[in-house]
N, C-alpha and C positions, 0 to 999 in steps of 0.2 A: 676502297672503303674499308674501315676497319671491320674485321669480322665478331659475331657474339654468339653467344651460346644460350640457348634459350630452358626454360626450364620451369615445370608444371610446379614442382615442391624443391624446395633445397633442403640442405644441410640445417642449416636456422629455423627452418621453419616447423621441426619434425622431431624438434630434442629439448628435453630440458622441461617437460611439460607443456608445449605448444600440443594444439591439434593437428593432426593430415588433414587433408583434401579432403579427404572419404567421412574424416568425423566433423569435421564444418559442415559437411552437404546432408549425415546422415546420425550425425551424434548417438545418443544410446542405442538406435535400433542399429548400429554395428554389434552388439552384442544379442539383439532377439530377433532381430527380424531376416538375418542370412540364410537361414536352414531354410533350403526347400523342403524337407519335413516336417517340418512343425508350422510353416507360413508357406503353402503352396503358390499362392499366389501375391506377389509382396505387395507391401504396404505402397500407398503413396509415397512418404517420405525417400522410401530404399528405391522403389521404381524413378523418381525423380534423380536422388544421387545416383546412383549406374548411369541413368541417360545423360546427366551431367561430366561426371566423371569423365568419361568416355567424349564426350562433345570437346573438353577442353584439355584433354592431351594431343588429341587431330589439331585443336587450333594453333596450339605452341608448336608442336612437331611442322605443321607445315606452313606456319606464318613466319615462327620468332626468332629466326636466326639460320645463322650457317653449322651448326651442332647443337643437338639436343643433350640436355642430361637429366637422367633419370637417377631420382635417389631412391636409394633400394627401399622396397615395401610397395613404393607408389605405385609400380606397374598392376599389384594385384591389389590395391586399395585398405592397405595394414591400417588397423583400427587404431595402431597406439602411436605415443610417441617412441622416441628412444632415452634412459635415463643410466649415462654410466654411473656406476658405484662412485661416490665421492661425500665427501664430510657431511652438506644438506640434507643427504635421502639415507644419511646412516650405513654407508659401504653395500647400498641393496642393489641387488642384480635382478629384480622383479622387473623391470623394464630393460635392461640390457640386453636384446635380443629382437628379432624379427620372427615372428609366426611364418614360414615359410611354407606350413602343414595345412591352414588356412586354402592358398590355391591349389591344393592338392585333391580335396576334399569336394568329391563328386556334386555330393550332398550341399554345398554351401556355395553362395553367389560368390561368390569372391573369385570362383575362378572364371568369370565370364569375363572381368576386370582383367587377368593375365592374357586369357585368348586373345581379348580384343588388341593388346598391346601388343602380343607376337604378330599379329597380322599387320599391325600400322609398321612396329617392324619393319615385317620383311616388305613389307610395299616400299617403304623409303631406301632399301636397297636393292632393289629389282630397279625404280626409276630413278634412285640419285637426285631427287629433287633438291636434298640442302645445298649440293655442289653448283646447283645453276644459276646462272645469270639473271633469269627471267621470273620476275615476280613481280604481280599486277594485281590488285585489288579493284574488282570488276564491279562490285555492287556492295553497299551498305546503308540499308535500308533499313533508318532506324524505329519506325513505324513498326514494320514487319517485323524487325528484328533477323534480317537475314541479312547472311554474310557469304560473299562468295570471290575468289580470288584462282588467277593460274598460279601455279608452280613448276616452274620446270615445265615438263610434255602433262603435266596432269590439271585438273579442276577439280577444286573444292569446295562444296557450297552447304552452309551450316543454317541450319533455321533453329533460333533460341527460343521463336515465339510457347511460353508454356502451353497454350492451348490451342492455336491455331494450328491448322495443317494446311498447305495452299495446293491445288490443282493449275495445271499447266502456267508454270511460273517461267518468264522467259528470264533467263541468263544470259548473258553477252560472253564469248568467245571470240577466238584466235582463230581455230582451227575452222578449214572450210571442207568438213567431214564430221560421218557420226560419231557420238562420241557410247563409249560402254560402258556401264556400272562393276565397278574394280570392288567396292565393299561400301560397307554402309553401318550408322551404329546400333542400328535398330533391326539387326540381323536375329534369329532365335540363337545362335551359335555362342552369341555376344551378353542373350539375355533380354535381346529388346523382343516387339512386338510383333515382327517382322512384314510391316505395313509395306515393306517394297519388296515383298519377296517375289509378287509376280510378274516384276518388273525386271527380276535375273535374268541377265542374258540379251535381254531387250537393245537396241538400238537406237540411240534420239540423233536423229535426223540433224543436220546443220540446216540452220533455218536461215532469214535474212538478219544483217546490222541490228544491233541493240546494244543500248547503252554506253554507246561511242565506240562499241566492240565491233568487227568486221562482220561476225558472225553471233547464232547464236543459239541455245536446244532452251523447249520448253519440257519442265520435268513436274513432278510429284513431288512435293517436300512436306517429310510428316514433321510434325510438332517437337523440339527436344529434339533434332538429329540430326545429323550431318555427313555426306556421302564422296566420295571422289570416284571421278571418271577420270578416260582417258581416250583419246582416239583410236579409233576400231584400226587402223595402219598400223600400231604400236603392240598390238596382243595378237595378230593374228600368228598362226603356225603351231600353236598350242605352245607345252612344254618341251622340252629338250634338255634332255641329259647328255652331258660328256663327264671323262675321267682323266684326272690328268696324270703323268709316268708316275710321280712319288705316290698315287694311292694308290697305283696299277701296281706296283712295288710291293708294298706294302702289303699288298693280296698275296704276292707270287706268284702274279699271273702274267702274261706277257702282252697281252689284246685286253680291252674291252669286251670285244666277243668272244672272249672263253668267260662271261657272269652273263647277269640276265636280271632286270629288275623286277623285283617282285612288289606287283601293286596291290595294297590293301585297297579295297573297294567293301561300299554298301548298299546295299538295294532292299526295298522296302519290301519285295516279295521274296528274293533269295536270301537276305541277312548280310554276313558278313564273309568275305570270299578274297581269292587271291586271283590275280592273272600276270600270269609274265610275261615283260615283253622284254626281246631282245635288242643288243644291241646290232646296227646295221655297218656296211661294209666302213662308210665313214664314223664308225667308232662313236656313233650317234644314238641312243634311245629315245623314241618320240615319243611321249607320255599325252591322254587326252586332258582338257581342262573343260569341269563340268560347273565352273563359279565357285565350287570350293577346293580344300587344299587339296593334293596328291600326296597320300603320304604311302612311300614305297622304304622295302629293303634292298639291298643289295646280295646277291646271291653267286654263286659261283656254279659251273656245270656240275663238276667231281662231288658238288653237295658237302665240300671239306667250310666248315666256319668261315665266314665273312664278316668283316669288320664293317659294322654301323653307324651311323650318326655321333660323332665324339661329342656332340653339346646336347644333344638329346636325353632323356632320362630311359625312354623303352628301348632307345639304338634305332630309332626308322627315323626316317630322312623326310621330312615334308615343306614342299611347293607352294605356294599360293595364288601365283600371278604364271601367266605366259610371258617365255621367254628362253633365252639360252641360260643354264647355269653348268655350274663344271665342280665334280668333288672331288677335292686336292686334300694334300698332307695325307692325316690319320685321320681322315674319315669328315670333311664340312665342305658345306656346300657356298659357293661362291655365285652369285647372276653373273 
């Protein structure tokens, strides 16, 4: 079959004085209603666009195609258009440019918009869903307004309904085993409500046949949000770290066991802390996965500089998903 590439916003849609995504869904309260300073708790309008937002980059990323493309700004929900200097706008460079300082800015929703986008990210390259064969639209219920489909080894199931939240909603599945909650958009991390948070970690059970499906879990789906699971076979073993010869090189070191990864960790009664774990005789570091990321440095014994994260902005290297990954070249991380 010919392959496509699917995509939230383009090029056309984002220049020349069109709107984004973010100011169709949120028009002027892009400019007053961002600062969780001055609006601690957002408005409808802006709580609505986030939960949107967010819902319909999951549906393109894991519906639309065999590649995604992202036009730059979209990931962190850029309020403006783009407008180069040319004869109509008078040579002005007032729009020529992306706010990139925007998700930088602790203080401002915008960066829950990029987290949530690094995490879908690195999910789709932890599982390789675009690359697979297998794609099945399991349920759409248009009633409900739920939508739920495989990908690859993963399920994703989106409920649009604006108001409704549903209790033990059965899904049909493939898999005749539990499945686990991998992330979700309504995370606090993300900016949402975090109506599933007590559900991290949980296990739903392979139930009987539904919906023409072999198998099937019944779940929790809040209002405005959308989740992906995956079979508890697929994540078990936690994290694991390898390194490959050109970063081991590039350190001056000869073993993976002459470093030591150093894990940043948080806990609600100790703060903020470090723990290192070594690497073992097969040149392996087992890192735990607690539902969120692992974000660790890389360290050396001799305490001499270690080269970090080459796409990172602080240099630490962070995980999302359970699984094998390996850091090659000048410092990135591969599943």
């Amino acid at each position: 079959k010919e392959r496509c590439i699917a995509y939230a916003e383009s090029h056309d849609q984002a220049i020349v004085g069109d709107k984004t995504i973010a100011f169709w869904l949120m028009d002027q309260e892009m400019y007053t209603g961002m600062s969780m300073l001055e609006s601690p708790v957002a408005s409808p309008v802006v709580d609505r666009g986030l939960a949107l937002h967010k819902v319909l980059r999951l549906l393109v990323l894991g519906l639309g195609g065999e590649g995604y493309l992202n036009f730059m700004g979209n990931e962190f929900g850029h309020p403006e258009w783009v407008d180069f200097p040319r004869p109509e706008n008078e040579w002005s460079y007032h729009h020529c440019r992306r706010r990139w300082d925007l998700a930088e800015d602790e203080h401002l929703r915008y960066q829950f918009f990029q987290r949530f986008d690094e995490v879908l990210q690195a999910c789709e390259n932890r599982f390789g869903w675009l690359s697979s064969d297998h794609q099945f639209v399991s349920l759409k219920n248009g009633g409900d307004k739920v939508v739920a489909f495989e990908r690859g080894e993963l399920l994703f199931v989106v409920n649009l309904n604006p108001t409704q939240s549903f209790e033990n909603y059965r899904i049909g599945s493939r898999w005749p085993e539990p499945l686990r909650l991998l992330f979700d958009t309504d995370e606090g991390r993300f900016g949402g409500h975090r109506r599933l948070e007590g559900g991290r970690g949980e296990r739903f059970p392979a139930l009987e046949g539904w919906d023409g499906r072999p198998h099937s879990v019944s779940l929790y789906l809040p209002s405005r949000s959308a989740m992906v699971l995956a079979r508890e076979s697929l994540i078990q073993g936690g994290i694991r770290v390898w390194c490959d010869a050109d970063f081991l090189a590039h350190l001056g070191v000869a073993s993976a066991r002459d470093c030591v990864v150093a894990l940043h960790l948080r806990d609600e009664e100790e703060g903020s802390y470090s723990r290192n774990v070594r690497f073992g005789a097969r040149g392996c570091a087992m890192l735990p996965w607690h539902h969120v990321e692992a974000t660790f440095a890389f360290e050396r014994f001799d305490g001499a500089e270690c080269r970090g994260c080459s796409i990172s902005r602080d240099g630490l290297f962070r995980i999302y998903f359970p699984g094998d990954y390996t850091i090659r070249g000048s410092g990135y991380l591969e599943p």
